[in-house]
VOLUM-711072 format. One record per residue (C-alpha): x, y, z. Coordinates in steps of 0.05 Angstrom, whole numbers, padded with zeros to 5 digits, always signed. Each point is the difference from the previous one (the first is absolute). Example, Ala and Ser with C-alpha at 12.3 -4.5 7.8 and 13.67 -1.06 7.14 Angstrom:
+00246-00090+00156/+00027+00069-00013/
***
This chain:
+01773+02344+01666/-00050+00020+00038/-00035-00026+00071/-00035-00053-00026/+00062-00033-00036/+00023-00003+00070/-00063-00030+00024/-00003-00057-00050/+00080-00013+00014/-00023-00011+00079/-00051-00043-00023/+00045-00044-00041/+00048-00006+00045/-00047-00020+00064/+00015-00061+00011/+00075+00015+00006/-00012+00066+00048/-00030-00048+00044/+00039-00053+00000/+00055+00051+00013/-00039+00028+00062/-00009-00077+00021/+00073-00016-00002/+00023+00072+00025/-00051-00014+00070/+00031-00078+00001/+00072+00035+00007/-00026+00050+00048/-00020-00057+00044/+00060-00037-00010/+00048+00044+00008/-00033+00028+00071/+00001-00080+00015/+00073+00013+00008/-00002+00062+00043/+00002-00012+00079/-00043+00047+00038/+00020+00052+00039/-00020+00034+00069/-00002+00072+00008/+00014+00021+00080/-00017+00072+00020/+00022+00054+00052/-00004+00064+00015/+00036+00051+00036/-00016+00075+00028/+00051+00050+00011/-00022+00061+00044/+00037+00051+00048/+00027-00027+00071/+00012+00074+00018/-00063+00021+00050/+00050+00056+00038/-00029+00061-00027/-00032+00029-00075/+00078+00013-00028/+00016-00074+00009/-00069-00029-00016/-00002+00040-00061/+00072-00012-00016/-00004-00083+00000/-00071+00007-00036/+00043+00029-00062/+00052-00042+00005/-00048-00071+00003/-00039+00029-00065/+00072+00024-00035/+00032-00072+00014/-00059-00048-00009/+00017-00011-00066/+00067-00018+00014/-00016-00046+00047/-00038-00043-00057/+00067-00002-00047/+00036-00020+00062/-00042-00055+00007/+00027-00047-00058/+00071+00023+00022/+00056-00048+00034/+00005+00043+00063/-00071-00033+00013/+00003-00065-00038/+00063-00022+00030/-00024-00001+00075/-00065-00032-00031/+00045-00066-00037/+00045-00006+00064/-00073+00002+00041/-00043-00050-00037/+00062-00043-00026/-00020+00010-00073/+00046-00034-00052/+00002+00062-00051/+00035+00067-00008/-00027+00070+00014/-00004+00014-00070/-00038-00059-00017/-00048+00011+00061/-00011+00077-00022/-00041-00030-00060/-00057-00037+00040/-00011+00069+00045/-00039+00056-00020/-00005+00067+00048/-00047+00062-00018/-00021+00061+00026/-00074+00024-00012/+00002+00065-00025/+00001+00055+00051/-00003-00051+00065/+00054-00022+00045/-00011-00071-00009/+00056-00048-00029/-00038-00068-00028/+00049-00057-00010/-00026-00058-00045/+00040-00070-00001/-00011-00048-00052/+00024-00075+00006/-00025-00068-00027/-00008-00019+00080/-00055+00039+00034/+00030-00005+00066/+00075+00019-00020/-00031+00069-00044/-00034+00009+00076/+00063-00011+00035/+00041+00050-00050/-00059+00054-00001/+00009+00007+00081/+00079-00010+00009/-00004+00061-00059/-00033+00040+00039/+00041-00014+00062/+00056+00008-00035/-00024+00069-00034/-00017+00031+00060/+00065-00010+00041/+00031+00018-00055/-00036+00070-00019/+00014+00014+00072/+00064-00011+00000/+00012+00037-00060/-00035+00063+00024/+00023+00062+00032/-00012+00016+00076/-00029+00058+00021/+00026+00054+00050/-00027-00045+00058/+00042-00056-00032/-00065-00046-00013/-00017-00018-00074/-00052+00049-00026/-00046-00052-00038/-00026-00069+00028/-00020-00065-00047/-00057-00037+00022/-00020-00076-00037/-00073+00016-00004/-00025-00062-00036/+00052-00059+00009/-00008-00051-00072/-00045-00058+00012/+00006-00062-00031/-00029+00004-00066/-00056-00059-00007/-00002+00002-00077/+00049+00010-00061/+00012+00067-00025/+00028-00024-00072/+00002-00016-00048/-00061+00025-00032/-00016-00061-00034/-00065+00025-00027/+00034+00060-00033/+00049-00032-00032/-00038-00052-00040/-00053+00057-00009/+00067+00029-00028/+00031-00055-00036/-00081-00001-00043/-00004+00059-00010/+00068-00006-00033/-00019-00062-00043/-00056+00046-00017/+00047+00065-00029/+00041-00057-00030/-00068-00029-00037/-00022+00065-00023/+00067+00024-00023/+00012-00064-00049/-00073+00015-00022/+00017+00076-00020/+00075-00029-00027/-00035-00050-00031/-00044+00048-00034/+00050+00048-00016/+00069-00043-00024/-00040-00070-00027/-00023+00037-00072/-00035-00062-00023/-00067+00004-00037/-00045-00043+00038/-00067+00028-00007/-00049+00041-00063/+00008+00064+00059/+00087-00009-00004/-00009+00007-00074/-00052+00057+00000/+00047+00042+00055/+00048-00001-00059/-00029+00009-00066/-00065+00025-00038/+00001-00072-00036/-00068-00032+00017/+00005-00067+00035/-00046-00041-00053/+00010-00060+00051/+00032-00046+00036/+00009-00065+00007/+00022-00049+00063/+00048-00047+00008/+00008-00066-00045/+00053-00055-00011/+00044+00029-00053/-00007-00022-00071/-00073-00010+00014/-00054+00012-00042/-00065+00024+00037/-00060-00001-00049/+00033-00069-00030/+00026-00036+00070/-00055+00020+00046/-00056+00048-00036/-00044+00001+00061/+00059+00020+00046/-00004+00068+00023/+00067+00021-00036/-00043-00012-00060/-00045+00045+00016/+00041+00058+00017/+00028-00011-00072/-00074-00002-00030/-00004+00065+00040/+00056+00031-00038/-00021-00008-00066/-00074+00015+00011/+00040+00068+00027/+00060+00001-00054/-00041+00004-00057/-00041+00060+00012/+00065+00037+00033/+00017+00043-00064/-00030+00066+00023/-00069-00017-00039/+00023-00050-00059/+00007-00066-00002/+00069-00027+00016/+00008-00053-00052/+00076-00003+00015/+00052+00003+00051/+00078-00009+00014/+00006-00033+00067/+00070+00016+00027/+00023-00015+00061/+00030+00049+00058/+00054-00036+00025/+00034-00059-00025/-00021-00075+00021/-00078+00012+00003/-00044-00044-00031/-00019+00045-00070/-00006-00063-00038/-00056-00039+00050/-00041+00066+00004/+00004+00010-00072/-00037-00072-00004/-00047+00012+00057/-00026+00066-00030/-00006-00034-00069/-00045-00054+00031/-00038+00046+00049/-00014+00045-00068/-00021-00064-00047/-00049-00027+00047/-00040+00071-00024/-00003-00033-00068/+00060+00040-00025/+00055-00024-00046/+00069+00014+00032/+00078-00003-00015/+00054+00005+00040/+00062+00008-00029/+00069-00007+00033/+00049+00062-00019/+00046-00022+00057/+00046-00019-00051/+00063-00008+00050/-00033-00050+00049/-00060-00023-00044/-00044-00044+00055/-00067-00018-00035/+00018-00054-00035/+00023-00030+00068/-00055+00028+00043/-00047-00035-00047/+00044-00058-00024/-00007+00020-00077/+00036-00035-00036/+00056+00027-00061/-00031+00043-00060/+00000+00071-00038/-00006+00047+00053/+00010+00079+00014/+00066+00003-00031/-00026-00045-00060/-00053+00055-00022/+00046+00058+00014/+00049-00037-00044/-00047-00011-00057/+00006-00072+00005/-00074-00012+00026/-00061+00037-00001/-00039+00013+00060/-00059-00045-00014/+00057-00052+00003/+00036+00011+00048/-00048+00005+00058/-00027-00063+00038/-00066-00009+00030/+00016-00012+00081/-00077+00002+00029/-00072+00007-00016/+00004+00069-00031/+00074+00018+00015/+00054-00010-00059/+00079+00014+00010/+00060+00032-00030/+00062-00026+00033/+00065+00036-00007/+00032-00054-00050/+00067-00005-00011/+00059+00047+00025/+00007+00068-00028/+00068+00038-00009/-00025+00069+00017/-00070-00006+00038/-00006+00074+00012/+00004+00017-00073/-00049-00059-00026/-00055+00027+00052/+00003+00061-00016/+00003-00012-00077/-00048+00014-00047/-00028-00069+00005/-00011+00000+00065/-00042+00058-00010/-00034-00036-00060/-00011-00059+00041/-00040+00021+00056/-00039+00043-00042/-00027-00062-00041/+00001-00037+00072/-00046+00054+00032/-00048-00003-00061/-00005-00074+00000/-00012-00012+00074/-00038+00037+00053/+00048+00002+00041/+00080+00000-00009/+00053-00005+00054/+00068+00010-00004/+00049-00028+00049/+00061+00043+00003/+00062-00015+00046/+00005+00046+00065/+00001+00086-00011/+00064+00004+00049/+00038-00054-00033/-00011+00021-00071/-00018+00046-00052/-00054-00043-00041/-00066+00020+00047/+00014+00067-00024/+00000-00010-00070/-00051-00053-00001/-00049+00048+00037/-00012+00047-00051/-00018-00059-00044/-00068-00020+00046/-00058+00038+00034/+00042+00010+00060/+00051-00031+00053/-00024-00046+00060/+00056-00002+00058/+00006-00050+00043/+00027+00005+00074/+00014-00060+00042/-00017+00008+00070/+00049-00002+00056/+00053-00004-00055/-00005+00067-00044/+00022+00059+00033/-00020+00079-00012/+00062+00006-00028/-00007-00043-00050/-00070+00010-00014/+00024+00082-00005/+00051-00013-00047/-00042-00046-00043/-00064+00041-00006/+00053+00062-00003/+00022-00033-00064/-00057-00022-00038/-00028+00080+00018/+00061+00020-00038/-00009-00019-00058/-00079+00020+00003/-00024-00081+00004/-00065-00003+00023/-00008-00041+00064/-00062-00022+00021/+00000-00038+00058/+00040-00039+00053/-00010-00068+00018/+00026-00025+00071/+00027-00075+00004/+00002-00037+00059/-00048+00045+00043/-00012-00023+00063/-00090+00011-00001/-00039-00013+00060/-00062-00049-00017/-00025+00013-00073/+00009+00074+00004/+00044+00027-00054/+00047+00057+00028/-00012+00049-00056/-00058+00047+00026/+00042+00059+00016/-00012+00067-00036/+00033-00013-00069/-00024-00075-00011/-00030-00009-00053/-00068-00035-00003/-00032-00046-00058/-00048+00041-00050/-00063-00024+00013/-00031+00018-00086/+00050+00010-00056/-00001-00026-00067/+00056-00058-00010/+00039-00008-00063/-00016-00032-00051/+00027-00075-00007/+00037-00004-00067/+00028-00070-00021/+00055-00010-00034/
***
């Protein structure tokens, strides 16, 4: 795949990246709904030499503040402090518990201690912040040694006592939702690229193309299934994209006319037998003579589809009990068919008899155009056999249904045994407007001057 794969699978998937973003921001803002807001108290402390006696003691408590600063943060959060501080403000919590709201650095290479309190009441995180500090510096002095005058050799000043804090310091509302959209966002985009990369259902002439060499000769978008386009609604624009397939089918044989085709299916449960009609009408109303004939022998569907009713059929001629001038029906203006007829006890063997072969020959050289409805490549063997009987093999893919796989396999077959396909036909396309998907690099396009065949009646 390459970047623009990507690109189209963000495209598709818009509408849910940003409905994803939407809902991710909505939780963001309800879930800081929930949040109290807290107050953020500050103090700060200097440490400095109390020795003024002579150099040898000034110098000697100016190492000893810059060697125990850092302690003096740590000590901060301990209960030698905190106690004094719970006992002093009448707090209702532990020491451990009250360690958690304080915060006490030391700027790099400075003698200051800064104590930070954080509470959900501005004036108690004020409170705390200065009984800290009180609390810090008796202890500290306490804890340190005296010097040979018996006096401590450091003093702790409160430099800036905490002032009550006159807005929130948390939470950052604004950064979480920011957050919580930005995570919709990666959630949006990641169902995209998963989308593109697990879903491996044809759904566009470009999905097929990425695949296989197989020219898209068309496709066609939705319909109500068991419709006929050219006979239900022949100005409809599903009418037209079949018109456009056999103005573009019949001129697809590298040069020479195609006067013949096997349309197979590449997955089971599309609708072969509806686009076998469609094509036969979009091809008649060019003044051509057409058959279709239905070599799905193990679900046989065009009697139904066109509510036939009983008579010879397929398996009739093959049998020898009807010729092919009797057997086939006229259905429209131009379009005659060859049902399957009644059941046969080995379908493989009569389609790939010597009758078979016999039979579309004398089909192709009585009509202009001959096409042979054969049950789905994946599900049996008969498309395979029945292709080397016609011009070549039209596949057809139904969209948001097939998937690569099958497509592979099915094409993979038919290439095995040297069939000739010419073209793919997508089902069930979803087309913007009247614009038929099929202009990527392979499509095929109608020939604009070639000789047709010539009509031969029977």
């Amino acid at each position: 795949m390459d970047p623009n794969d990507y690109w189209k699978a963000l495209r598709k998937s818009w509408i849910v990246i940003v409905a994803l973003t939407i809902v991710g921001g909505l939780l963001g803002i309800g879930y800081t709904a929930t949040l109290a807001d807290s107050y953020r108290a500050e103090t700060s402390l200097f440490v400095a030499s109390s020795t003024n006696s002579n150099g040898s003691d000034l110098s000697q408590g100016s190492t000893f503040a810059q060697n125990v600063v850092q302690s003096y943060a740590g000590l901060a959060t301990t209960s030698a402090v905190l106690t004094p501080v719970i006992a002093d403000l009448n707090l209702n919590t532990t020491p451990t518990r009250l360690a958690r709201q304080i915060t006490a650095q030391t700027p790099l290479n400075t003698v200051f201690v800064n104590i930070s309190v954080t509470d959900g009441s501005a004036q108690n995180a004020t409170n705390i912040a200065n009984a800290v500090a009180r609390s810090l510096r008796t202890v500290a002095i306490d804890l340190a040694p005296t010097s040979t005058t018996g006096r401590s050799p450091i003093a702790i000043s409160i430099v800036a006592p905490a002032l009550v804090p006159q807005s929130p310091a948390g939470p950052n509302r604004h950064l979480i939702t920011i957050t919580a959209a930005a995570i919709g966002f990666a959630l949006g985009i990641l169902y995209s690229i998963g989308r593109l990369l697990f879903d491996t259902r044809l759904r566009t002439a470009d999905d097929i193309e990425s695949i296989s060499e197989v020219p898209v000769v068309g496709a066609v978008r939705r319909g109500s299934h068991g419709r006929i386009a050219l006979r239900d609604d022949p100005e409809g624009a599903q009418a037209e994209d079949f018109r456009r397939i056999g103005a573009t089918l019949r001129f697809a044989g590298n040069g020479r006319a195609v006067r013949s085709v096997t349309l197979t299916a590449a997955s089971h449960g599309e609708q072969g037998p509806e686009v076998a009609l469609d094509l036969a009408l979009a091809t008649s109303e060019r003044s051509l003579r057409v058959l279709v004939i239905d070599a799905d022998l193990r679900a046989p569907s065009l009697d139904h589809l066109t509510a036939e009713g009983a008579g010879f059929g397929l398996t009739d001629v093959l049998d020898g009990a009807a010729s092919l001038v009797d057997a086939t029906r006229p259905w429209a203006d131009g379009v005659d068919l060859l049902v399957a007829g009644s059941g046969h006890s080995n379908p493989h063997f009569a389609l790939g008899s010597t009758a078979m072969a016999q039979l579309v020959q004398t089909a192709t050289a009585a009509y202009d155009f001959v096409i042979v409805q054969a049950a789905s490549v994946l599900d049996f063997a008969d498309a395979l056999t029945l292709s080397h009987l016609t011009d070549g093999t039209l596949v057809t893919v139904r969209s948001q249904t097939t998937n690569r796989r099958q497509l592979h396999e099915g094409l993979a077959a038919l290439d095995g045994v040297k069939a000739s396909v010419i073209g793919i036909v997508l089902t069930e396309a979803r087309l913007d407007g009247r614009r038929n998907s099929t202009s990527g690099s392979r499509s095929l396009t109608p020939a604009t001057s070639a000789a047709s065949a010539p009509s031969v009646g029977r």
